[in-house]
N, C-alpha and C positions, 0 to 999 in steps of 0.2 A: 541362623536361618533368617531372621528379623534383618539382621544386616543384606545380607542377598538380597531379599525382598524388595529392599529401602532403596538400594543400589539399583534393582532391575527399575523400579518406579521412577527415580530421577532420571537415568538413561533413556527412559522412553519418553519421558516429559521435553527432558531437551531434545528427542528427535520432533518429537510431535511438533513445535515450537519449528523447527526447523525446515521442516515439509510445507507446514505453513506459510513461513520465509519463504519459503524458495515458488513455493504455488504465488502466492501474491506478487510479489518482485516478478517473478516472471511476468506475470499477467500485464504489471503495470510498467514495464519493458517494451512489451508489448504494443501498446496503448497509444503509450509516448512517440514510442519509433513510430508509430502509422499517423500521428498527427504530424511531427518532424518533418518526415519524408514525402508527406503527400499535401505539405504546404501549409506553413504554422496559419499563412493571412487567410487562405480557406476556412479555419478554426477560426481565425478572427472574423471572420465574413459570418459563419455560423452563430458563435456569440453574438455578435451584434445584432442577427436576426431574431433571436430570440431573448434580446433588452440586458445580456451582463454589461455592466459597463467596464469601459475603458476595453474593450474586446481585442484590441492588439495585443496589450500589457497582459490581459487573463488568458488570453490563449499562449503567451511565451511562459508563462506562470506557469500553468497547470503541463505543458508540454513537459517542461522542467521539472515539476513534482511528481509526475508518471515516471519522467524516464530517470531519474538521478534518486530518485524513493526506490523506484524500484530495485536500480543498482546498490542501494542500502541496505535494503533489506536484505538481499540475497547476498551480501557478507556478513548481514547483522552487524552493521556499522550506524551508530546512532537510530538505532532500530525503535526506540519511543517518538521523536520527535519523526523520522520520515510515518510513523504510521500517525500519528496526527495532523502533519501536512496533507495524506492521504485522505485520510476519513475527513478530512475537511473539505476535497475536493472533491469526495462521491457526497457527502451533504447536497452540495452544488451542484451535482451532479441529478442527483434523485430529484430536487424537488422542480429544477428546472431544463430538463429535458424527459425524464423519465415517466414523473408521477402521473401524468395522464393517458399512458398508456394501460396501466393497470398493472396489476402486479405481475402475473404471469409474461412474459414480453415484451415488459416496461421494467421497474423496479425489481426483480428479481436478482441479475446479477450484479447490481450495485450494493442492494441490502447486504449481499453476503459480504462483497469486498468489504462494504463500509464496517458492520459486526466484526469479520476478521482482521480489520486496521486496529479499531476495539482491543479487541483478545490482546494483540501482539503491540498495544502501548501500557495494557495492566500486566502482560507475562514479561519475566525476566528473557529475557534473549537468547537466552541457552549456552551451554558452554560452548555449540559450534556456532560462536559468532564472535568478529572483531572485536565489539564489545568489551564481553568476558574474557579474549586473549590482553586486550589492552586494560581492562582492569586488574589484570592474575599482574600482569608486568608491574604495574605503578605500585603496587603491594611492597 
């Protein structure tokens, strides 16, 4: 029975982990694509108005960390470092465009991305990620 148990517990872990993965990566898919497509130098015109420097470079940056983190994530392909590339761009994110909105309508849905880049650079990747297929292989 303990085994069952043990067994139902890790299976749900690595799904949870995995739902995770796939909400965030989607999200930052997302993100990415709508910066991309709707003109990186607009993003850089935006930065720039509100003082990142070097605002070309950080808007091709952060496009690139939306949209290729995301695609990461959602194989769970180097799943620690795309979510701390992540959480390092909702940092940037929160305290300079967000935080003076307030929390509610400002900071809200960054805190959570940022928290959930968190979780998913402390949690193991789960078995349903490239990851853990390519670490079972190198074994």
């Amino acid at each position: 029975m303990k085994r069952i148990i043990k067994h139902y517990q890790e299976s749900s872990s690595d799904l949870a982990v995995l739902a995770l993965r796939l909400a965030i990566g989607v999200t930052f898919i997302a993100h990415g694509w709508s910066k991309y497509s709707g003109g990186v130098d607009k993003v850089a015109g935006f930065f720039g108005g509100i003082g990142i420097p070097a605002p070309e470079v950080s808007a091709w940056v952060v496009t690139l960390i939306e949209l290729f983190g995301g695609i990461a994530l959602i194989l769970g392909f180097g799943t620690r470092v795309a979510s701390a590339f992540i959480a390092a761009v909702m940092v940037v994110a929160m305290f300079t465009v967000h935080w003076g909105k307030g929390f509610l309508g400002g900071v809200e849905l960054v805190f959570i991305l940022l928290f959930s880049a968190i979780a998913l650079m402390l949690f193991n990747p789960g078995k349903y990620s490239l990851d853990a297929y390519l670490l079972k292989r190198s074994r």
